[in-house]
C-alpha positions as CSV (number, residue, x, y, z in Angstrom):
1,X,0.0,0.0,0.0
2,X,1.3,3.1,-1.1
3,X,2.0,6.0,1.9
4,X,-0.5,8.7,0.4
5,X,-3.1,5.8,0.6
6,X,-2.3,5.3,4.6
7,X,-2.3,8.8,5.1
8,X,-5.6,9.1,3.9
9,X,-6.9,6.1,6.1
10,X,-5.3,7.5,9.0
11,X,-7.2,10.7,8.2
12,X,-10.4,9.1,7.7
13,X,-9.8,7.1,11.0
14,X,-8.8,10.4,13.4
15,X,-11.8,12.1,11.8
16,X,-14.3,9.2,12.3
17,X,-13.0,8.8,15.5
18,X,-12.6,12.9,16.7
19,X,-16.6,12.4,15.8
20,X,-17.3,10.0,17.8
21,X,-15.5,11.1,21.0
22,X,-17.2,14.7,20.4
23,X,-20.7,12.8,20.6
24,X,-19.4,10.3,23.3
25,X,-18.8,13.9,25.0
26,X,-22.0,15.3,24.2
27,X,-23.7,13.1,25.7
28,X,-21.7,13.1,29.3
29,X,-22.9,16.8,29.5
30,X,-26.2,15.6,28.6
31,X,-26.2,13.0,31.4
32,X,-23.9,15.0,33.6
33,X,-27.3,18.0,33.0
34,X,-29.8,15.3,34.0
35,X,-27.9,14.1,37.0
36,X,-27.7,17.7,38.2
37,X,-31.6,18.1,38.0
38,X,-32.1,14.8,39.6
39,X,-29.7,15.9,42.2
40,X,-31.8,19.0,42.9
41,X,-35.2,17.2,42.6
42,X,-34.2,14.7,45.1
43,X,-32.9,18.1,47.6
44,X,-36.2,19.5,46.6
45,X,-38.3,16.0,47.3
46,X,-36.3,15.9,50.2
47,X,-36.9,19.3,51.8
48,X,-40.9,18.3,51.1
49,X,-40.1,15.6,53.1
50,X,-38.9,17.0,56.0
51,X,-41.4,20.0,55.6
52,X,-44.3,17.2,55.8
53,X,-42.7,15.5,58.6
54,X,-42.5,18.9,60.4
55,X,-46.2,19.4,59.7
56,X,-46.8,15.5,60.4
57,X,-45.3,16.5,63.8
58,X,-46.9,19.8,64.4
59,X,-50.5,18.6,63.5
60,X,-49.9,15.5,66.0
61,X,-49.0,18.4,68.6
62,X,-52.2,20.2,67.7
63,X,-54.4,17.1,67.8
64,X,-53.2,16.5,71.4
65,X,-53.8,19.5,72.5
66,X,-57.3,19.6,71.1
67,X,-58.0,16.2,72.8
68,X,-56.8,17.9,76.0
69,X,-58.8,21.3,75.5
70,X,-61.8,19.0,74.5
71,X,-61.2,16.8,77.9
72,X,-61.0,19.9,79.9
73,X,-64.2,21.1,78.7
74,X,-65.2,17.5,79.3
75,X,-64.7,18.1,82.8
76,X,-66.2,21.8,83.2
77,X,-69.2,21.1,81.1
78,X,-70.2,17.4,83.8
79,X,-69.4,19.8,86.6
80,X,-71.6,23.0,84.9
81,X,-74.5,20.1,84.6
82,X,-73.9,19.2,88.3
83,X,-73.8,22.4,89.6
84,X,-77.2,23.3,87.8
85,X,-79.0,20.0,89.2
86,X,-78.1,20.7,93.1
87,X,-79.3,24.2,92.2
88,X,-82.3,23.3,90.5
89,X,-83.2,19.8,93.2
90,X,-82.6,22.9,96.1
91,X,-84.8,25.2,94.3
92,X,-87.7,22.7,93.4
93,X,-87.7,21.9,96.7
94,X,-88.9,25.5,98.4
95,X,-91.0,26.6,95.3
96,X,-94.6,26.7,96.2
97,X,-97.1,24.0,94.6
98,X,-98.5,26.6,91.9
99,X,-95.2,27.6,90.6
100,X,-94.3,24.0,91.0
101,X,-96.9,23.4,88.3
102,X,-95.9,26.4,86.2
103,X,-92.6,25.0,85.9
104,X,-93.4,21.7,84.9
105,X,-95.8,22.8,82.0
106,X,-93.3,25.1,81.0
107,X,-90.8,22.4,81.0
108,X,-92.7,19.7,79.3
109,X,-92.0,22.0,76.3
110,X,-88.9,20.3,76.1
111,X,-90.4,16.6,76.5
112,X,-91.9,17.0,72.9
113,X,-93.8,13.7,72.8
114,X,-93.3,12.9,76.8
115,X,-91.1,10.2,76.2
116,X,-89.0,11.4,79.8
117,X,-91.9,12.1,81.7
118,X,-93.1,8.5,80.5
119,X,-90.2,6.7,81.5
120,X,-91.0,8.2,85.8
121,X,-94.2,6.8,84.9
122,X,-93.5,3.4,83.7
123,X,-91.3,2.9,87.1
124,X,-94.5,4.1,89.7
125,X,-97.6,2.6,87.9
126,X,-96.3,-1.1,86.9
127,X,-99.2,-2.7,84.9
128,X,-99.6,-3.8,81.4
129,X,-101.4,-1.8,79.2
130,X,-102.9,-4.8,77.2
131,X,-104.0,-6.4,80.0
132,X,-106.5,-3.7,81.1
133,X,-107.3,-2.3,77.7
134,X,-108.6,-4.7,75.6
135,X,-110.4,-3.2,73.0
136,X,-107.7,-0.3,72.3
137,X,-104.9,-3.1,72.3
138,X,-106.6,-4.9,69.5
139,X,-106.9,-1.4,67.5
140,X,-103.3,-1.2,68.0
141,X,-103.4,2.3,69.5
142,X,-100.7,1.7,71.8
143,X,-98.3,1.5,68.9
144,X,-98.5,4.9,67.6
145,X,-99.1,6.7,71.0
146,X,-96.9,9.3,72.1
147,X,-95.7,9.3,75.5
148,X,-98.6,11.9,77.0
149,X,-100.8,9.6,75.9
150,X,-99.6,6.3,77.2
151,X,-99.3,8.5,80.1
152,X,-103.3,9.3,80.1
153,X,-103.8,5.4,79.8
154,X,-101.4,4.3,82.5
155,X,-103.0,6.7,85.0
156,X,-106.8,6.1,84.2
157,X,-106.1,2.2,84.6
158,X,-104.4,3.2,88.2
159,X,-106.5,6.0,89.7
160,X,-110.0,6.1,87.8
161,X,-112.8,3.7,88.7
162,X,-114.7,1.9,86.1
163,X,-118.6,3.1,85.1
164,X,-119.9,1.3,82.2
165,X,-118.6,-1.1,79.7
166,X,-119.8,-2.5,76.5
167,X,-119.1,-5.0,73.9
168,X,-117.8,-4.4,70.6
169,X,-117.4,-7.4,68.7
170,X,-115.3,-9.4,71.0
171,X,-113.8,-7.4,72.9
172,X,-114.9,-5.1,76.4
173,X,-114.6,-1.3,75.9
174,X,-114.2,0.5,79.6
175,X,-115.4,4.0,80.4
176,X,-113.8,5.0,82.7
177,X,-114.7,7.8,85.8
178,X,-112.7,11.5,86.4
179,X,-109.8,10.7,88.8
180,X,-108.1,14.3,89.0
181,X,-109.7,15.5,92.3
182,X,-108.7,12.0,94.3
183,X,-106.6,12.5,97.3
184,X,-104.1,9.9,96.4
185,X,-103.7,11.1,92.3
186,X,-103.1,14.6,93.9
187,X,-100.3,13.5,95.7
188,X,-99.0,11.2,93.0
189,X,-98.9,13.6,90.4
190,X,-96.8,16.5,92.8
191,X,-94.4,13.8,93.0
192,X,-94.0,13.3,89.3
193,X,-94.2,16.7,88.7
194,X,-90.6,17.6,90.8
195,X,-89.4,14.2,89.1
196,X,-90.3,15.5,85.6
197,X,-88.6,18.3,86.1
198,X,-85.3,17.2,87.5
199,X,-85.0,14.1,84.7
200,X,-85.6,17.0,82.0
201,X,-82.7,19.0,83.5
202,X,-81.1,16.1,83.1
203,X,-81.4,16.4,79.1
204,X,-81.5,19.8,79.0
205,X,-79.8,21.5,82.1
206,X,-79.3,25.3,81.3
207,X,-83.3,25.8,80.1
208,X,-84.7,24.3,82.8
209,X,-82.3,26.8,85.0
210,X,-83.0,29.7,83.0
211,X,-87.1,28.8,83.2
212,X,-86.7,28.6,87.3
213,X,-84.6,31.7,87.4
214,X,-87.4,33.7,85.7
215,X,-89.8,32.0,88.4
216,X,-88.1,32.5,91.5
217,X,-87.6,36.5,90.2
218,X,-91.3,36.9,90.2
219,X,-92.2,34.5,93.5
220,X,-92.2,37.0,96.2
221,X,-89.6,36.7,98.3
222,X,-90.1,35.8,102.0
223,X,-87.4,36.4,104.2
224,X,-87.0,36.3,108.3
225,X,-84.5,37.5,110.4
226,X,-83.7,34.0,111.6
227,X,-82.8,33.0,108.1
228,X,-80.2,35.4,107.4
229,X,-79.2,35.5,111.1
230,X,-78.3,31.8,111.3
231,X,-74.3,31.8,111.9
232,X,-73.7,31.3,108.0
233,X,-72.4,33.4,105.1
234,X,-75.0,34.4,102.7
235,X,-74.0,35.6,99.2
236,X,-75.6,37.9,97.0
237,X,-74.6,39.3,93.7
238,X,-75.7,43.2,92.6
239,X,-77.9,43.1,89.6
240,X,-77.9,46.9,90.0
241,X,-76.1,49.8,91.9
242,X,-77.4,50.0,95.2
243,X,-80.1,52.6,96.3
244,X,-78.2,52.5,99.5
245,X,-75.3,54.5,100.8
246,X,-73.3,52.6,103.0
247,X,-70.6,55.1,103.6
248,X,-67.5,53.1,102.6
249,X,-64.1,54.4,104.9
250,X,-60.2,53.2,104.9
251,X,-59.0,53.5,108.2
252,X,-55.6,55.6,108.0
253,X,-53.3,56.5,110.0
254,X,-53.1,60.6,111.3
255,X,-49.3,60.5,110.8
256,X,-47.5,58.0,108.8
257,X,-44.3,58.3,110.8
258,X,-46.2,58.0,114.1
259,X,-49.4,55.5,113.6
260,X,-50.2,54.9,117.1
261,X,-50.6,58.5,117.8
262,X,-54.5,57.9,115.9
263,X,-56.4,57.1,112.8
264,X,-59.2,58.6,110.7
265,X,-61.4,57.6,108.1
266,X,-60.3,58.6,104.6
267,X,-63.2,58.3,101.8
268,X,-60.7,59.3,99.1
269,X,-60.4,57.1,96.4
270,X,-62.7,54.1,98.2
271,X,-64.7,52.1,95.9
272,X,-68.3,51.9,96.5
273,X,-70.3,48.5,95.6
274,X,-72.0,48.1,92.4
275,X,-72.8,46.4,89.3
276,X,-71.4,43.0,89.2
277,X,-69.7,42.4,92.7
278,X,-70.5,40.4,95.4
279,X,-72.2,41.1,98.5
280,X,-71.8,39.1,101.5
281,X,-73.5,38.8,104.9
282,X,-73.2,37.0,107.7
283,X,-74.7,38.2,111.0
284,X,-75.4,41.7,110.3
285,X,-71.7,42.2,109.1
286,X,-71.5,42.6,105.1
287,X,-68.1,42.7,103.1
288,X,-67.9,43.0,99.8
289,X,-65.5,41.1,96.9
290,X,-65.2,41.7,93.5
291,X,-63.7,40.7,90.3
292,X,-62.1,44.5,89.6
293,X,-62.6,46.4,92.8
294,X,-60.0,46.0,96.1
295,X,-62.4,46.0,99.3
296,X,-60.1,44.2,101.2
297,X,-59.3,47.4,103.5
298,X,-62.7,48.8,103.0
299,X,-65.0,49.4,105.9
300,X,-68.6,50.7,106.0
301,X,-70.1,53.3,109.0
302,X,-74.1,52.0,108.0
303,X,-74.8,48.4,108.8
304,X,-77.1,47.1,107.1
305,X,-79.8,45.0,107.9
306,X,-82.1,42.5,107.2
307,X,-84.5,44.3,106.4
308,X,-83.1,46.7,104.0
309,X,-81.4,43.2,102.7
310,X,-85.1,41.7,102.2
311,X,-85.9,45.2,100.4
312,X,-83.0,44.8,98.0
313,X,-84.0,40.9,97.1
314,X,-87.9,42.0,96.7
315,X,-86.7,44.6,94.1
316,X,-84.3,42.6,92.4
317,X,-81.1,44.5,93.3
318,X,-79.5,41.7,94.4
319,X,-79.6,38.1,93.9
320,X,-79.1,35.2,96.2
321,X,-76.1,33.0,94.6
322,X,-73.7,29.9,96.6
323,X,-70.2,30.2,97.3
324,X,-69.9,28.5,94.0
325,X,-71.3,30.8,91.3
326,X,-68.8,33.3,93.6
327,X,-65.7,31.5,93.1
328,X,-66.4,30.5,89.3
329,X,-66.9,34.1,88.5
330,X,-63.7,35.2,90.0
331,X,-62.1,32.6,88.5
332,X,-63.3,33.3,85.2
333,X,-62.7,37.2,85.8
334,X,-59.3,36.6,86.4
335,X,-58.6,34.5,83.5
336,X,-60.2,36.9,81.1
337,X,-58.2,39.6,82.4
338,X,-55.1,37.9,82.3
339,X,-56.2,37.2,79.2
340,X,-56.7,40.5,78.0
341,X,-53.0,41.5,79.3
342,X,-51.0,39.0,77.6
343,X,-53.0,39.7,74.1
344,X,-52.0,43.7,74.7
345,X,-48.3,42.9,75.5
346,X,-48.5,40.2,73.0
347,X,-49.8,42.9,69.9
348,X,-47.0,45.6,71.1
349,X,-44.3,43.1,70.8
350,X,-45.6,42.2,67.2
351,X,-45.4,46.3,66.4
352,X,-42.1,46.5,67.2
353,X,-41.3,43.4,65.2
354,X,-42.7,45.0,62.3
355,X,-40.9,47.9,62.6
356,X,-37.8,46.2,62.9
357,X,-34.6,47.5,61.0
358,X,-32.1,46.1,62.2
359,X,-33.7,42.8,60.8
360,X,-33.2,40.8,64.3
361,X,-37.0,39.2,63.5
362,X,-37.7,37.2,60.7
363,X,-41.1,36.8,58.7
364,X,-41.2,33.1,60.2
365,X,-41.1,35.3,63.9
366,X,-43.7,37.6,62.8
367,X,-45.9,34.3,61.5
368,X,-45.5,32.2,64.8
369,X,-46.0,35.6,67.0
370,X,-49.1,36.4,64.8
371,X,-50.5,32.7,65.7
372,X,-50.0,32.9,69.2
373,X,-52.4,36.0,69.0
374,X,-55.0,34.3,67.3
375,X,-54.6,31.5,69.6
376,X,-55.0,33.4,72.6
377,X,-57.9,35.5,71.7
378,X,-59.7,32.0,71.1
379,X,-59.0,31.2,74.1
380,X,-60.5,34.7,75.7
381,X,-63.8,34.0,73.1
382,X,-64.2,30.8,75.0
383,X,-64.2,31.9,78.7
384,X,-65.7,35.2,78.0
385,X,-68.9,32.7,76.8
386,X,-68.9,30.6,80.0
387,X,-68.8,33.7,81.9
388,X,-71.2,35.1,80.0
389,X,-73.6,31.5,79.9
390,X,-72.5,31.1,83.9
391,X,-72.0,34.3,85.4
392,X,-73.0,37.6,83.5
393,X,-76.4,39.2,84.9
C-alpha cells in the first residue's frame, strides 16, 4: 500500500473517531445536566419531606392538644351540669305547689312527645297496658301513641274507677270515671311533677335553669331575720347599683411616721359597691369582693340589715347566689383579664417586630408571633362565653 493511501486512512480514522468522541462527549454533559436536576429534585423531594414531617409532627401536637382542650371542657361542662341539678333539686324543693306546676308545663316543652316524663311513669304505675285495655290493644293504638298519651292510659287504669262497659265485637270497651280530684292522684302527680322536672334538666340543664330563674324572680320573696341570722355566710350578687349608701371608709393613720398617735377615716379614692360584685353577709356584718374592685381594706359606718337586705332581694337589686357561682366568677374574671394582658403585651411586641430595622426578627417570627395572638384571643372567646352562659347578669 502506497503512503499517500495510509495517510488518507489515518485521516479518515482520526476524523471518524474525533466524531465520535465529540458525541461520546456530548452526551456526558447531557447525562452530567440530567444528573444535576435529579440531584436538585431529590434536595427539593427531600426538603418536602422533612417539611411534611414537620407538619406530620406539628399537626400530632395540635391534635393532642385539642383532645386535651376537649377533655377539659369534658370536665367543666359534667361539673356546669352538676352544679345546675343541686341548684335546681334545692330550688324545686322550696318553690310553692303553683309555681311548682308552672314550671313543669313550661318544662314539658322540652319533653316533645313525653317520652321522659313517660319513663318516671313506667317505674310508679307497673301494669300492662294490654291487660286492662282490651279493646284499644286490639286497635293497635298503643303503637302509635306518644308518650302523653300512654301517660293518660297508664294513669286512668291506676287511679280512675270503672262506670260502664260495652261490647264491641269481641272485645270489652271500659269507660272509665274523672280521677283528678282523688286525694291519692293529687299527691302522685306533685311527686311526678318535681321528678319530671329534675329528669328534664337532666337532658337539658341550662333551660330548665334559665325557666326557674325567671320564676323565682317573680315568686315573692319571704325572708325572716332568723334566716339570714343563722351563723352562716350568705351571698348575693348586685344586679344593680345599690339605692343604699353605706358610707364606705379606709382606716388611715393621722401621721404616717407616728401611727399609734391615731387614725381617721379617709373616703378618698374608696370604691363603693355596684354592678357586678359580690355582697356578703353574715350576721349583720357585710363585706364586699369583687372581680375589679379592692375592698379588702374597706369598711362601711351603716350596717345594714335584714330588712333593707329583704328590700334589695324583693326589688331585684341583688340576687341570692352559693359560694360557687362566687368563686367560678372570680375565676373566670381573672382569667379573662389575664387574658386581655398578655394579648395587649403580645400585639406591642408584634409592632415592634414589624418595625424592625435592624432585621433581628424574621417573617417566620412575625408568623409564629401572629399565631399565638390568634390562639390566645380564642382562648379569651371561650371563657368570655362561659362567663357570659354562667356568670353575667
Amino acid at each position: 500500500m502506497s503512503k499517500n493511501m495510509c495517510k488518507i486512512k489515518n485521516a479518515i480514522f482520526k476524523t471518524f473517531f474525533k466524531d465520535e468522541i465529540n458525541h461520546y462527549n456530548f452526551l456526558l454533559e447531557q447525562l452530567e445536566d440530567i444528573n444535576n436536576k435529579c440531584r436538585e429534585d431529590f434536595s427539593k423531594l427531600n426538603c418536602k419531606i422533612t417539611n411534611l414531617e414537620k407538619d406530620i409532627e406539628s399537626k400530632d401536637d395540635y391534635a393532642t392538644e385539642i383532645k386535651e382542650d376537649f377533655e377539659k371542657v369534658e370536665k367543666e361542662n359534667t361539673f356546669l351540669k352538676n352544679f345546675y341539678l343541686d341548684y335546681l333539686k334545692e330550688r324545686v324543693k322550696n318553690l310553692s305547689e303553683e309555681n311548682i306546676k308552672r314550671l313543669y308545663t313550661e318544662s314539658k316543652e322540652l319533653d316533645y312527645e313525653g317520652w321522659i316524663e313517660f319513663r318516671i311513669i313506667k317505674k310508679k304505675i307497673k301494669i300492662n297496658l294490654s291487660d286492662e285495655y282490651y279493646y284499644e290493644d286490639n286497635l293497635g293504638l298503643f303503637e302509635f301513641a306518644n308518650g302523653y298519651e300512654l301517660i293518660h292510659y297508664y294513669e286512668q287504669a291506676s287511679y280512675a274507677e270503672i262506670e260502664s262497659s260495652v261490647f264491641i265485637g269481641s272485645y270489652e270497651k271500659c269507660y272509665y270515671g274523672a280521677y283528678e280530684d282523688n286525694s291519692e292522684f293529687i299527691i302522685y302527680r306533685n311527686e311526678v311533677m318535681k321528678e319530671t322536672i329534675i329528669s328534664i334538666a337532666k337532658e337539658y340543664p341550662e333551660e330548665v335553669y334559665s325557666l326557674i330563674n325567671e320564676i323565682v324572680k317573680e315568686e315573692v320573696v319571704d325572708l325572716t331575720i332568723d334566716k339570714f341570722n343563722d351563723g352562716k355566710a350568705h351571698y348575693f350578687k348586685l344586679v344593680d347599683n345599690l339605692n343604699i349608701d353605706l358610707k364606705p371608709y379606709i382606716e388611715m393613720p393621722m401621721y404616717d411616721e407616728n401611727p399609734d398617735l391615731g387614725t381617721f377615716h379617709s373616703t378618698l379614692g374608696v370604691p363603693h359597691p355596684g354592678h357586678g360584685d359580690y355582697l356578703i353577709y353574715e350576721d349583720g356584718e357585710i363585706d364586699f369582693i369583687s372581680s375589679m374592685k379592692d375592698f379588702s381594706e374597706v369598711s362601711f359606718s351603716h350596717k345594714m340589715n335584714t330588712e333593707e337586705l329583704n328590700e334589695l332581694l324583693r326589688k331585684h337589686t341583688i340576687n341570692e347566689v352559693n359560694k360557687e357561682v362566687l368563686s367560678l366568677d372570680l375565676s373566670l374574671s381573672s382569667k379573662i383579664e389575664k387574658l386581655y394582658m398578655e394579648i395587649s403585651a403580645r400585639e406591642c411586641e408584634l409592632d415592634t417586630m414589624k418595625y424592625d430595622d435592624e432585621g433581628i426578627f424574621t417573617e417566620q417570627d412575625m408568623k409564629e408571633h401572629e399565631s399565638r395572638i390568634v390562639n390566645l384571643k380564642k382562648q379569651l372567646a371561650a371563657v368570655q362565653a362561659e362567663y357570659d352562659q354562667n356568670c353575667k347578669i
